[in-house]
N, C-alpha and C positions, 0 to 999 in steps of 0.2 A: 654132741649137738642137741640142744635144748627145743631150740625150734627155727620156726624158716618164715621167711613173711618178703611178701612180693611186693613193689610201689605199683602202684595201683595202674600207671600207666607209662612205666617206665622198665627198662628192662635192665632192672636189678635184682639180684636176690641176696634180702639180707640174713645173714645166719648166728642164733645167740648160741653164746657157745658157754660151757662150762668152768669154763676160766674166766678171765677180763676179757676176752675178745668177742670184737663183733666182724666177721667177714663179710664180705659185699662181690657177690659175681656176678657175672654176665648170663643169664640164661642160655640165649641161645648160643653164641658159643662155650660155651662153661669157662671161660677167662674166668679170672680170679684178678676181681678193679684192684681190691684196695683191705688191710687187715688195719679195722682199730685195735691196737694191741692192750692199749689199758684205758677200756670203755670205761669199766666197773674197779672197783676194787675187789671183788668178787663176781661170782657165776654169772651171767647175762642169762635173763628167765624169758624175755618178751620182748619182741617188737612190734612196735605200730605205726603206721606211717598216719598222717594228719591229710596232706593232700601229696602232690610229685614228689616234691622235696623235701620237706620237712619230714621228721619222723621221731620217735620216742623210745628210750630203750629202760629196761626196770631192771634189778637187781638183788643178790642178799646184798646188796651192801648199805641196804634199807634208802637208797636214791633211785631217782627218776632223772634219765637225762635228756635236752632234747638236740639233734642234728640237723642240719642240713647238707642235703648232699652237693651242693656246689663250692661247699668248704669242708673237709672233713675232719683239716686238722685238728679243728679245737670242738668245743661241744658250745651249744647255744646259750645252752645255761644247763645249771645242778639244779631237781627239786628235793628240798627235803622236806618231811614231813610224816613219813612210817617211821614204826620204830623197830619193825622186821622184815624181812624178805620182801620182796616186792614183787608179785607175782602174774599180775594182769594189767595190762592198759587196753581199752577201752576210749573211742574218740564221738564227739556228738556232734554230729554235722551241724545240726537242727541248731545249739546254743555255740559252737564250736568251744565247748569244755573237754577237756582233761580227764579220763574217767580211770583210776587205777586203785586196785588191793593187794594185799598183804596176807600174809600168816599174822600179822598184829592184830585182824578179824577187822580193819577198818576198808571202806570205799570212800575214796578222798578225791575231791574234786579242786582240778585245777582250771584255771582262766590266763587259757594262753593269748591274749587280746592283748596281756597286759604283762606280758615276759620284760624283766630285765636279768642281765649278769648276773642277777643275782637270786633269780627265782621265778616265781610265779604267786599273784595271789591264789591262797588254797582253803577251803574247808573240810573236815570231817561231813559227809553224805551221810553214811550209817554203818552201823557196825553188829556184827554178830560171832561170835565163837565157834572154832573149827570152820573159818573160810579158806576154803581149796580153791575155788575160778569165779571170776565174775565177768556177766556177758553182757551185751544188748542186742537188744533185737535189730535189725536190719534199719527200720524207722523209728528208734530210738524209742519206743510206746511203753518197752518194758527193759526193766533188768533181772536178769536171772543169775543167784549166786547158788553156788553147790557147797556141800561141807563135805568133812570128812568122816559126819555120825551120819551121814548116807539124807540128808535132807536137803532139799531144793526150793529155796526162796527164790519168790516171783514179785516182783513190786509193778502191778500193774497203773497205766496212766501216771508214767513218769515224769517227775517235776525235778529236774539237780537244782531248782534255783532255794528249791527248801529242804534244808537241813533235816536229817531225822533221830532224831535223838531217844534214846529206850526206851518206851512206853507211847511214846507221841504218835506212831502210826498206827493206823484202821489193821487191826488184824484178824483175815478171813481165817473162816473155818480150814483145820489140818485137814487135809485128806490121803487116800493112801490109794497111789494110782491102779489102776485094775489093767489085766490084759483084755478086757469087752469091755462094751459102750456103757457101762456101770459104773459107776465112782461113788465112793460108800465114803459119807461125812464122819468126825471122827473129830470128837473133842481135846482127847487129851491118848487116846491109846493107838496112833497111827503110823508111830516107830516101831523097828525092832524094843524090847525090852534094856536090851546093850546100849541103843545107843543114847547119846547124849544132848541133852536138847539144845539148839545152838542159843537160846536167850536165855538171861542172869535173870530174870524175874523170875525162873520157877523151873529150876533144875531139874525137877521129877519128870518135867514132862514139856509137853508144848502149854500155850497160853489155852484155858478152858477158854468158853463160850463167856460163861460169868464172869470172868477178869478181864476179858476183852474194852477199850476202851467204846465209850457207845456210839461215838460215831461211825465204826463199823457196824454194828446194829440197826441201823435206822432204814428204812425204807429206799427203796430207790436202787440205783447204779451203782458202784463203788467209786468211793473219793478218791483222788489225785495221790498218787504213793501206796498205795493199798497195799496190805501184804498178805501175800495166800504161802502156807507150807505146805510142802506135798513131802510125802516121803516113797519116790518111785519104788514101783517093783521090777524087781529083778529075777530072773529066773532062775532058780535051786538056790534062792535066798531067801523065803518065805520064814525060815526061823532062824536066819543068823543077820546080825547088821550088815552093812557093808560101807563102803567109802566111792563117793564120787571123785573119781580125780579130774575127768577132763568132761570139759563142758564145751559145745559148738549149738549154733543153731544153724537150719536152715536156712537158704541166700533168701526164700521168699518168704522169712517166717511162720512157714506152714508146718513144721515140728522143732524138735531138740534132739543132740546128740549128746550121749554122754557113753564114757565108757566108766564101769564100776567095776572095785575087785571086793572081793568078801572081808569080813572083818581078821581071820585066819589067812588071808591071801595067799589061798589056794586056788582061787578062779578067777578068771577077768571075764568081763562080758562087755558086748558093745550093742546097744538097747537104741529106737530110734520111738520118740513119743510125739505124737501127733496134739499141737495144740488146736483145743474143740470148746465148743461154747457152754456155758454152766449152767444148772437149772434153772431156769425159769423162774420155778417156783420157789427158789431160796433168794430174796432179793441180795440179802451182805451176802451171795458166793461174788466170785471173780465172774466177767466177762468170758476168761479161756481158763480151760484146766489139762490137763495130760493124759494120753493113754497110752499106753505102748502096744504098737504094732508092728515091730520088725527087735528081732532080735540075733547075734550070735556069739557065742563061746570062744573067747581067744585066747592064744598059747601060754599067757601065762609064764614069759620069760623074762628078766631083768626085772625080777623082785626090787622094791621098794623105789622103782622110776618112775615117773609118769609119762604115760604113752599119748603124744599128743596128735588126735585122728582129725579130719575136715569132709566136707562138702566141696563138690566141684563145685564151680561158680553157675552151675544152671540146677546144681540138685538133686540131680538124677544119681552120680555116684559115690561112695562114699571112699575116702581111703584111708584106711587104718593098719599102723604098724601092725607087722604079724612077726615073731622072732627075727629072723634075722633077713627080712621083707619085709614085705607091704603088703597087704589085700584089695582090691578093688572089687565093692560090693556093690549091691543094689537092692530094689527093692521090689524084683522081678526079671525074668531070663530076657525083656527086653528091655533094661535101662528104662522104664517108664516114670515120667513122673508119680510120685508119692500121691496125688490126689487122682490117679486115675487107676491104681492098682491097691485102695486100701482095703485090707481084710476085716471081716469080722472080730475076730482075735486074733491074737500075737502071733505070728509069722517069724520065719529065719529068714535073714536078707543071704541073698543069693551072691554064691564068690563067681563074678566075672570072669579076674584074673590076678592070679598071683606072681607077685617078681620079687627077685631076688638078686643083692650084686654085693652085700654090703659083707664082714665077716666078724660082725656084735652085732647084738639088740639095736633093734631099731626102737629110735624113740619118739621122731617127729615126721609127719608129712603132709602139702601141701601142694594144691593145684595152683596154674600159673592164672591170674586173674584173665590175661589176656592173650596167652599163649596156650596151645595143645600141650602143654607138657603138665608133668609131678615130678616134684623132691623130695626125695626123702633124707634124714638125718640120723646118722649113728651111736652107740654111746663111744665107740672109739674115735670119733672127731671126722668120720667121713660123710661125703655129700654127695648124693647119685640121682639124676636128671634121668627122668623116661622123658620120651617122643616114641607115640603110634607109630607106626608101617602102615601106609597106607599101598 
């Protein structure tokens, strides 16, 4: 099981699975509706739902496809347009576009306004090297993508209706997040030395200050599409790379969740970074930048998967695969909101409660948008629904 995604106000759960199929159950009695058995031609990596019924599923089989659940026989239509894996979908209420990436390093934007049988109009959005996840914020304001040389692109004051093509965006100063209220500017040395810069202009490194184009230098606010690189810190990785694999934000975009393993993937850690305002005094920084203040150290089983972790839908708790379970964290012994328990520096978020039922790696889980429950997902193809005691 890949991953789990709930209709937003429907009591469904759909489940991508590592094969062609997509399952679709009943939460609250755990009924199993309906098996698509040949969604994909391969693995099923993501699902998204649009609104009730409509919904979108990605694949390696480098398509996009989309469903309705009042018909499930057939699919709505095929998108093509990657030319690898398909990794993320991403929906924009705001324009109601299509928002999905790839291992091809592209974000392609689709205009589902305008679906026929035969597709969707699509463009190329933007592209960068070593792309692992692409997110949005809550109110669409930004997109946030991770790589796998351990770097995190933020495209602030987001525009999908203008294309960005290599060189043409405002690109802020690299920075290299701190665990205090400190964030140290950082031209070109803000990586590990390993890793690799995700842009073709200049392999060595990130974009310097000098090669930047000027409209990021100019006075004022940052333009529409902005891009800031951060390359977070992680803890007992100060001198090794590491890799971003899974990327979530908070429901009220008041931080970011990511979990990271080292470039030797000998450690995982799952890191929570508070987005905070930028200096003042440097007019081209960003609006927000990252700090990390909660952090902890996870088991570190099922090598070369990706452990896909979430947010409840109010924020307060976190649940992240733990081997062959889950953990439910927080960010203090009372489930407190993130903005009324934040620390000076980086803190361990606090384990609630730990469960267990499954007998492999866990690799995905997810709260019910509208239900007390969590699912979580196995690599052996199993599905296991909590419900509290009250």
């Amino acid at each position: 099981i890949f991953l789990l995604c709930s209709a937003p106000c429907r009591s469904v759960l759909t489940v991508a699975c590592e094969q062609t199929e997509v399952l679709l159950f009943d939460p609250i009695s755990s009924k199993h509706i309906k098996t698509l058995s040949e969604a994909h031609e391969d693995c099923v990596n993501n699902i998204r739902f649009l609104d009730n019924r409509l919904f979108a599923t990605c694949s390696d089989d480098t398509t996009v496809a989309l469903w309705d659940l009042r018909k499930l026989n057939a699919k709505v239509c095929t998108l093509h347009g990657h030319t690898s894996w398909v990794k993320n979908i991403e929906y924009d209420t705001n324009t109601r576009l299509l928002v999905t990436s790839g291992f091809d390093g592209n974000v392609i934007i689709w205009d589902t306004n305008r679906c026929t049988e035969d597709g969707c109009p699509h463009k190329k959005f933007f592209h960068t090297r070593f792309l692992m996840r692409m997110r949005l914020m809550p109110d669409c304001s930004k997109m946030l993508i991770s790589t796998s040389s351990g770097y995190l692109l933020i495209l602030h004051d987001l525009d999908l209706n203008k294309s960005l093509e290599v060189g043409s965006y405002p690109v802020l100063r690299a920075r290299r997040t701190a665990s205090n209220s400190d964030i140290t500017s950082s031209s070109g040395s803000s990586g590990p030395q390993a890793a690799a810069s995700p842009f073709q202009q200049n392999d060595s490194g990130l974009l310097s200050e000098k090669n930047m184009p000027q409209s990021s230098q100019q006075e004022g606010g940052s333009p529409r599409n902005s891009l800031e690189v951060l390359t977070p810190e992680v803890p007992g990785e100060r001198d090794r790379g590491n890799c971003i694999t899974s990327l979530q934000l908070h429901p009220k975009g008041w931080a970011t969740l990511l979990r990271c393993s080292s470039n030797t993937d000998d450690q995982e850690w799952t890191c929570v970074y508070q987005f905070q305002e930028g200096d003042p005094m440097r007019p081209p920084s960003p609006r927000c930048s990252l700090r990390l203040t909660h952090c902890i150290e996870e088991a570190n089983v099922g090598r070369g998967y990706i452990k896909e972790l979430c947010f409840s839908p109010d924020g307060r708790l976190i649940s992240s695969p733990y081997g062959f379970g889950i953990r439910l964290l927080s960010f203090d012994t009372h489930c407190s909101e993130l903005i009324d328990c934040l620390p000076k520096e980086a803190c361990s978020l606090k384990e609630i409660r730990s469960l267990y039922s499954h007998n492999d790696v866990v690799l995905t889980t997810k709260f019910s948008p509208t239900h007390c429950q969590i699912a979580s997902g196995c690599l052996s193809g199993r599905v296991s629904l909590y419900q509290p005691k009250f």
